[in-house]
N, C-alpha and C positions, 0 to 999 in steps of 0.2 A: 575428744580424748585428751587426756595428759596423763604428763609421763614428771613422777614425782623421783630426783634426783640428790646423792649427795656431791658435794664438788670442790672442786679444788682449783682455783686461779693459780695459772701458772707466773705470773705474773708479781701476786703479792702474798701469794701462799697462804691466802685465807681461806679455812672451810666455809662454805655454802651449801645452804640450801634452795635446790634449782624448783621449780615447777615448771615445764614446758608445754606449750600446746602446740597443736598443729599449726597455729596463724603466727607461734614462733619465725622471728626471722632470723634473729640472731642467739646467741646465748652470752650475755654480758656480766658481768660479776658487780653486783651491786657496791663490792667494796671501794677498786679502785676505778670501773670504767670498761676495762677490759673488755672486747668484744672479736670472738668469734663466729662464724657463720653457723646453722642450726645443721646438727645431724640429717643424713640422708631419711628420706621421707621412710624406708623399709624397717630401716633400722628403729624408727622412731615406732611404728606401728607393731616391731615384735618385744618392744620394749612396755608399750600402753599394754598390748595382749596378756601379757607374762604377769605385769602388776596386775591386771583385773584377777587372773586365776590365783593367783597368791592370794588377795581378797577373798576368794570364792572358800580356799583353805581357814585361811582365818576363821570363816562363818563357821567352816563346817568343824571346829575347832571346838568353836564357843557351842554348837549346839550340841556335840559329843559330851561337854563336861556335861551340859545340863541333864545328859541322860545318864551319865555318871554319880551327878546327884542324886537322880529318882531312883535308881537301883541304890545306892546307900540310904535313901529314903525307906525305899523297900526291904532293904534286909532288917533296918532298923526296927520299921513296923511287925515283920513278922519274926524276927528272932524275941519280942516282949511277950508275943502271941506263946510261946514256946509249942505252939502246936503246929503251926504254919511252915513250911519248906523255905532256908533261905538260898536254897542252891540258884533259884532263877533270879535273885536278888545280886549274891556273888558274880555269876556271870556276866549279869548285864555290869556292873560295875569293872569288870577285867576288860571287856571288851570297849565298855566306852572310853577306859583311863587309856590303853594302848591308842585305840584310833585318835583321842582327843595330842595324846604324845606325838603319835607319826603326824596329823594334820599341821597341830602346829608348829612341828619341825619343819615340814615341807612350805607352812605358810610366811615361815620366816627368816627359811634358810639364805635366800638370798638378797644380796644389796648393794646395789651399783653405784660405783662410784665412779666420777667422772672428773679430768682432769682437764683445762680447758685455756 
């Protein structure tokens, strides 16, 4: 597992960007040297957790658009038709842009930043 981080040496007040894993010992700031000890092993594992499901949002993010597209696909096709119903075209379109919205709100709403 790893645990992708933004950060800040207190030391030299440069942002960073951290990557930690588990065989992390320490968390050292690449700028000046700075090294402190790694986060407790709990804390590390509900941190890797939380980025995988945030991932998991993201996906299901990207595949709500794509079915946001096929229903504007679909209303496309059958509003030409002028014979065809585009009601189940509109729906699926309302329903994919909202959950595509909430996903990736939820998939991006948060971001840890770490002072060190």
């Amino acid at each position: 597992m790893k645990v992708e981080l933004q950060a800040m040496c207190s030391e030299c007040y440069q942002p960073v960007a951290l990557v930690l894993t588990e065989q992390s010992k320490n968390i050292r700031c690449p700028v000046c040297g700075h090294e402190v000890p790694m986060i407790e092993k709990g804390s590390f594992t509900s941190l890797a957790k939380d980025q995988s499901k945030r991932k998991l949002f993201a996906a299901g993010a990207f595949l709500s658009f794509l079915a946001l597209a096929g229903g504007f696909a679909w209303f496309i096709t059958e509003f030409e038709k002028e014979q065809g119903s585009t009601v189940p075209g509109i729906a699926l379109m309302v329903i994919a842009g909202l959950a595509t919205l909430v996903l990736a709100w939820v998939g991006g709403s948060r971001r840890y930043v770490c002072e060190f």
